[in-house]
Each structure stands twice: as C-alpha cells, then as structure tokens.
N, C-alpha and C positions, 0 to 999 in steps of 0.2 A: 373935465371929468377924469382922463386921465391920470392927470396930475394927482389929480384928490386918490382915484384908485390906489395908487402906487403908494403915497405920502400914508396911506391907512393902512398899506401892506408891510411897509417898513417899520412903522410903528409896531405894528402888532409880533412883527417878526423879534424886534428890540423887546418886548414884555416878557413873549414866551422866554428868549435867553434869557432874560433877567431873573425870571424865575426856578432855572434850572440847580438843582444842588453843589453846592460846593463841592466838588472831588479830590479836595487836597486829605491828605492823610491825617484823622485827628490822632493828638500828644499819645494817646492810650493803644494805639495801635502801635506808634513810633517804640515805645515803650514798652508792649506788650508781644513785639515780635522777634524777639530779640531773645536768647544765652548770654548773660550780662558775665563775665568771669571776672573775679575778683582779683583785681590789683593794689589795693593799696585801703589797709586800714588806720584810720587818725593820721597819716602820715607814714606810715612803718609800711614799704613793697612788701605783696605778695608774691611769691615766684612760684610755690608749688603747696598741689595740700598732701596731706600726712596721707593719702592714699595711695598714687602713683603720679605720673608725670604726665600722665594722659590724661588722669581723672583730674582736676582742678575743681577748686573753691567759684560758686555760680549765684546768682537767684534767677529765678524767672516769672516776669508776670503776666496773669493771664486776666483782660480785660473783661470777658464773659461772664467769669465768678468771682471776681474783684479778690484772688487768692496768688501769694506768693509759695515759690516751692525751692527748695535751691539744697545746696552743699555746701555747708561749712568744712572746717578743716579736717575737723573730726566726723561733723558728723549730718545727717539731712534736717530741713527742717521743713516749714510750713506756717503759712499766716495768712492775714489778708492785705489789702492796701486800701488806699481811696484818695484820689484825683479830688481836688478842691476846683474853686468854678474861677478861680484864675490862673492863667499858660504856668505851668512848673510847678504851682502845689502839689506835694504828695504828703500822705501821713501812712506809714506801715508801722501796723499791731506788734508787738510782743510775739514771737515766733516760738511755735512749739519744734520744739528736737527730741530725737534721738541722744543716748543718754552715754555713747563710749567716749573713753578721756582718750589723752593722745598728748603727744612729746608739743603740739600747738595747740594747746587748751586755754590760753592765755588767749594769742590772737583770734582763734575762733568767739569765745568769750567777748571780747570788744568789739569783734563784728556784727555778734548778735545783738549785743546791749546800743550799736551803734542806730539799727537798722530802724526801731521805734523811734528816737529822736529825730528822724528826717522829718524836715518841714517842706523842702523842695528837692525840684529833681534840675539839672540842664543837661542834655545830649548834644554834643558838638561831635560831628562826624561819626568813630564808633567808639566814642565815649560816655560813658553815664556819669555822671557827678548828682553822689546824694549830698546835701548841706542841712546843717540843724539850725536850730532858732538863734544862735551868738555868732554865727560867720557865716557870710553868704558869699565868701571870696574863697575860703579856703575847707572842701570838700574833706563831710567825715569818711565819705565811702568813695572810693576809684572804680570801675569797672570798665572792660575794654569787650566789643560785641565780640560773641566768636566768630571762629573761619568757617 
C-alpha cells in the first residue's frame, strides 16, 4: 500500500510540473525590451545622426500596442509592427515622420523605405538583424542594443 501511496504521489507530483508555464522569455519581449541604435543601413555604417553624438539614430518596439517609435537621422518617426506565428517573422508598416531635411536625408531616406520591407528579424547577443524577402544572409538593417 505504500508503495502504490508514494508511485501516486510521484506521479501526480510529475503532472502538476508538467503542467506548469513555460517561463522562458517570448521573441516579443526579447525584441520589445530593448533601444535598438542604428548601425548599418543596406551595408553603408552608421556612426552618428545629424543631431549630436549622444542622440543617435534608434527604433523601439513596444509589444503591448504592437507600435514602433524611433529616430532617424533627421528626424522621429512612428508605425506599427507585427510578429508572424513563426520564431523571427516580423513585418513593420510604413513609418509616419516628422518632416525636417538634413545634410543625411539620403541615409535616413533608405532606412525608412528599408524598415517596411523586413520580413524577419534575428538577435544574436546585442544585435538585431532586420532581413527582407531576397537575402536572409545579408541584413537590410544593423542595430546594436544600448548601454
């Protein structure tokens, strides 16, 4: 009787854990908790935006209301995002800005028109790599997390 006692205790003890939540961190948090700073557009290094050397070029997303918010070179912007139902899909909207030019009107220009084309995302260590739908080797967008 004991035996059976115990073999029912264990068992039941095995279900409850089984049933307990995953507590690993999902992709949208990894993603969503983060100052992403902008390094590298199509290939071409970022090193500073047209602001100051403190302010730099960023996005940031916020998982809650599936809305990006960030700084271009010139100028801020805003849009939305949305997580696909497999690891690394991402698609972000067409980002509304602010409207001043500036001596990086180019490179901000291709960062914005970059940002909609992402199809996926991958974060290695504090990296973000955006990729479009024709290379999933070689990232349209660089981003390194802040300090």
């Amino acid at each position: 009787m004991r035996i059976l006692t115990f073999c029912v205790s264990i068992m039941g003890a095995c279900l409850v854990s089984s049933c307990q939540q995953d507590t690993a961190k999902p992709a949208s948090s990894e993603l969503s908790g983060t100052r992403w700073m902008l390094t590298e557009v199509e290939g071409v290094p970022i090193s500073l935006s047209s602001y100051s050397d403190t302010y730099r070029s960023y996005i940031q997303f916020d998982a809650g209301s599936s809305a990006t918010a960030g700084l271009a070179p010139c100028n801020s912007f805003s849009g939305n995002f949305r997580l696909g139902a497999a690891a690394g899909q991402l698609t972000i909207s067409q980002q509304g800005s602010t409207r001043t030019t500036c001596p990086a009107q180019t490179i901000e220009n291709n960062y914005l028109m970059a940002l909609p084309r992402t199809v996926s995302y991958e974060i290695s260590g504090r990296e973000l790599r955006l990729y479009d739908a024709t290379n999933s080797t070689k990232p349209l967008l660089l981003f390194t997390a802040a300090e």
